[in-house]
C-alpha positions in Angstrom: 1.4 20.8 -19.5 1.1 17.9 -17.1 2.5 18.6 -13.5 4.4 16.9 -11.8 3.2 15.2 -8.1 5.0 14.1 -4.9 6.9 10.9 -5.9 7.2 11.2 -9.4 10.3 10.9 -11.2 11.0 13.9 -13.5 14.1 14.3 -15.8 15.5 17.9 -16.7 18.4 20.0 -17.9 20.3 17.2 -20.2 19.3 13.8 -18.9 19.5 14.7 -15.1 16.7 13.1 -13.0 15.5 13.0 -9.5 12.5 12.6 -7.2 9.4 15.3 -6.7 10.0 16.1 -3.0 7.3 19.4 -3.1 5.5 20.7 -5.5 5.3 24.7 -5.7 3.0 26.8 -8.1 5.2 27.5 -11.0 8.0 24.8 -9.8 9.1 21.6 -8.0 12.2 20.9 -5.7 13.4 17.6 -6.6 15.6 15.3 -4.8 18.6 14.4 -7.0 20.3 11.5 -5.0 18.0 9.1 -7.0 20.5 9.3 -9.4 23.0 6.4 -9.3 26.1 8.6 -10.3 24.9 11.5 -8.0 28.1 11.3 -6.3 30.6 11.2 -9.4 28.5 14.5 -10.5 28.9 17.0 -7.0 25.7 18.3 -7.3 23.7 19.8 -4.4 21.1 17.3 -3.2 18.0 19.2 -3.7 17.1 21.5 -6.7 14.3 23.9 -8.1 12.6 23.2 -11.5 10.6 25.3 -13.4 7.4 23.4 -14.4 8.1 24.1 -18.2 11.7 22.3 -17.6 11.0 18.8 -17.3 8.9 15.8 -18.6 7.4 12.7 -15.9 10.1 9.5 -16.6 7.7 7.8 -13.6 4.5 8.3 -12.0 
Protein backbone atom coordinates (compact mmCIF):
# COMPACT_ATOMS: atom_id res chain seq x y z
CA UNK A 1 0.00 0.00 0.00
CA UNK A 2 1.61 3.33 -1.15
CA UNK A 3 0.69 6.41 0.98
CA UNK A 4 -0.30 9.19 0.18
CA UNK A 5 1.92 12.74 0.83
CA UNK A 6 1.07 16.42 1.16
CA UNK A 7 0.08 17.64 -2.34
CA UNK A 8 -0.85 14.58 -3.96
CA UNK A 9 -4.00 14.14 -5.70
CA UNK A 10 -5.91 11.00 -4.45
CA UNK A 11 -9.38 9.85 -5.83
CA UNK A 12 -11.85 7.83 -3.58
CA UNK A 13 -15.42 6.71 -2.92
CA UNK A 14 -16.78 6.61 -6.76
CA UNK A 15 -14.60 8.94 -8.79
CA UNK A 16 -14.37 11.83 -6.09
CA UNK A 17 -10.95 13.51 -5.81
CA UNK A 18 -9.19 16.07 -3.92
CA UNK A 19 -5.87 17.38 -2.54
CA UNK A 20 -3.73 15.65 0.46
CA UNK A 21 -3.91 18.64 2.99
CA UNK A 22 -2.35 16.28 6.15
CA UNK A 23 -1.44 13.09 6.32
CA UNK A 24 -2.48 11.08 9.67
CA UNK A 25 -1.37 7.41 10.57
CA UNK A 26 -4.13 5.29 9.28
CA UNK A 27 -5.73 8.38 7.17
CA UNK A 28 -5.49 11.62 5.16
CA UNK A 29 -7.90 14.82 5.25
CA UNK A 30 -8.16 15.84 1.77
CA UNK A 31 -9.21 19.09 0.40
CA UNK A 32 -12.13 18.51 -1.98
CA UNK A 33 -12.50 22.02 -3.77
CA UNK A 34 -9.97 20.69 -6.37
CA UNK A 35 -12.82 19.37 -7.84
CA UNK A 36 -14.25 21.46 -10.69
CA UNK A 37 -17.96 20.52 -9.99
CA UNK A 38 -17.32 20.82 -6.14
CA UNK A 39 -20.00 23.29 -5.93
CA UNK A 40 -22.82 21.44 -8.08
CA UNK A 41 -22.01 18.45 -5.50
CA UNK A 42 -22.58 20.29 -1.66
CA UNK A 43 -20.00 18.55 -0.23
CA UNK A 44 -18.17 19.72 2.92
CA UNK A 45 -14.69 21.13 1.89
CA UNK A 46 -12.48 18.96 3.80
CA UNK A 47 -12.80 15.12 4.36
CA UNK A 48 -11.15 12.09 6.15
CA UNK A 49 -9.87 9.05 4.10
CA UNK A 50 -8.92 5.83 5.30
CA UNK A 51 -5.54 4.93 3.72
CA UNK A 52 -7.04 1.62 2.17
CA UNK A 53 -9.75 3.99 0.45
CA UNK A 54 -7.99 5.59 -2.25
CA UNK A 55 -5.39 5.29 -5.14
CA UNK A 56 -2.59 8.55 -6.01
CA UNK A 57 -4.23 10.20 -9.57
CA UNK A 58 -1.01 12.73 -9.03
CA UNK A 59 2.10 12.97 -7.25
Amino acid sequence: MTIAEVGNIIEFKDGLQGIVEKVNENSVIVDLTYMENFDALQLEEKTVVNHKRYKIIHK
